[in-house]
TIGU-737180 format. One record per residue (C-alpha): x, y, z. Coordinates in steps of 0.25 Angstrom, whole numbers. Layout:
- px py pz
- X Y Z
...
This chain:
- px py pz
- -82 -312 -3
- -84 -300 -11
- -93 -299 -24
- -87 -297 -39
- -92 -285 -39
- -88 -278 -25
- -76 -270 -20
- -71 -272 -6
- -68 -260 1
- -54 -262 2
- -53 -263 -10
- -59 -250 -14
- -52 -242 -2
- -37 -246 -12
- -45 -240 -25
- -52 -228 -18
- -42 -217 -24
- -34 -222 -36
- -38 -222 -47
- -42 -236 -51
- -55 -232 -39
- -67 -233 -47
- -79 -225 -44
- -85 -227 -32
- -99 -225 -30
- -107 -224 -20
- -121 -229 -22
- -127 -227 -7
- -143 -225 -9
- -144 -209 -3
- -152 -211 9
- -138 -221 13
- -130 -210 8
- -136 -199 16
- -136 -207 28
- -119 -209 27
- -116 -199 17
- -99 -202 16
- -93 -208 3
- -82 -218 0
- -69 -210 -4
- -71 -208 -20
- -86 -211 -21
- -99 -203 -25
- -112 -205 -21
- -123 -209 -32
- -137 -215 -31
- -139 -228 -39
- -148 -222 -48
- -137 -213 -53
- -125 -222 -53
- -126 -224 -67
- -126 -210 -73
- -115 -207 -63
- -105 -219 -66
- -107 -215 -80
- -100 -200 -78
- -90 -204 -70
- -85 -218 -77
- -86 -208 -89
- -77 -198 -82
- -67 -209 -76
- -67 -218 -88
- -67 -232 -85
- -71 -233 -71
- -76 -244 -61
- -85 -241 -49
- -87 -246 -36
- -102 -244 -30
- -104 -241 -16
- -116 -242 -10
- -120 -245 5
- -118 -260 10
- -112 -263 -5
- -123 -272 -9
- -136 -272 -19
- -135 -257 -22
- -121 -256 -25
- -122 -270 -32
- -133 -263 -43
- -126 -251 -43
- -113 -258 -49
- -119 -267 -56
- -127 -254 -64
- -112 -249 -65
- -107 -261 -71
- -119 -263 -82
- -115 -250 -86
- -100 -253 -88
- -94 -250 -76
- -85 -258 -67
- -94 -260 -52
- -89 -264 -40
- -97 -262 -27
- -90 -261 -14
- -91 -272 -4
- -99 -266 9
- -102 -254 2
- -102 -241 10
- -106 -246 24
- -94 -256 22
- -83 -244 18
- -88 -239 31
- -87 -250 39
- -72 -251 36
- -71 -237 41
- -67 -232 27
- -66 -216 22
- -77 -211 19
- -81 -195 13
- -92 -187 18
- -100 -184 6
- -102 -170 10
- -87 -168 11
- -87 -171 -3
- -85 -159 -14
- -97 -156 -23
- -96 -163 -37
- -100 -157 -51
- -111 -162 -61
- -100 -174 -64
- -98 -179 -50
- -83 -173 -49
- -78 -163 -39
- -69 -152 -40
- -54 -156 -37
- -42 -145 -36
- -30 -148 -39
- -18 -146 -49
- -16 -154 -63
- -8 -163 -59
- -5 -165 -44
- 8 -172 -38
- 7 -182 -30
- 19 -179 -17
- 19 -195 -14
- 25 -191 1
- 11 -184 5
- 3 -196 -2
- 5 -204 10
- 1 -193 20
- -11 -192 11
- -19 -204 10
């Protein structure tokens, strides 16, 4: 049985991509994240000793936000990490097994170094026009 406060990775794999997916962060100490240096799609990396400055700007950008924490087996780091998320405000959840688990089920996962460079607010550059159709017969073909 799962805790209140977890995310099973099922779960997260139907919100990754729209846009009620909260932010996912991965809280993985660096010596773990060197060692396997891939994210879950649509997460960022940030030490625990900067979670709250970095929530802060991107809640403020997004509005009202919830977050996921991830953090290598999903326990006590991850635990502290959302419950300093939810004293500040903002919705936490942790996801069940963590990292190691989303692995386990053999999940997508993106090379960090494949990943653009961000800017001083943690966005990367996109290009593409205003307001981009959607041609719902290639939709298929691209998920």
């Amino acid at each position: 049985m799962s805790a209140p406060n977890t995310i099973s990775i099922e779960k997260l794999v139907r919100l990754i991509g729209t846009p009620k997916c909260p932010i996912l962060v991965d809280v993985r100490p660096p010596n773990l994240f060197e060692a396997d240096p891939h994210l879950i799609p649509s997460s960022f990396h940030c030490g625990f000793d900067e979670i709250a400055d970095e929530m802060a700007d991107r809640v403020g950008e997004r509005g009202e936000q919830s977050a996921i924490v991830i953090c290598q087996n999903g326990t006590s780091l991850s635990q502290g990490a959302a419950a300093l998320l939810r004293d500040q405000g903002v919705p936490a959840e942790v996801l069940e097994g963590g990292f190691e688990g989303w692995k386990q089920e053999k999940r997508p996962l993106v090379p960090f170094a494949k990943l653009p460079p961000v800017d001083a607010r943690g966005r990367t550059v996109w290009v593409t026009r205003a307001r981009p159709k959607i041609d719902r017969i290639a939709c298929p073909w691209l998920i």
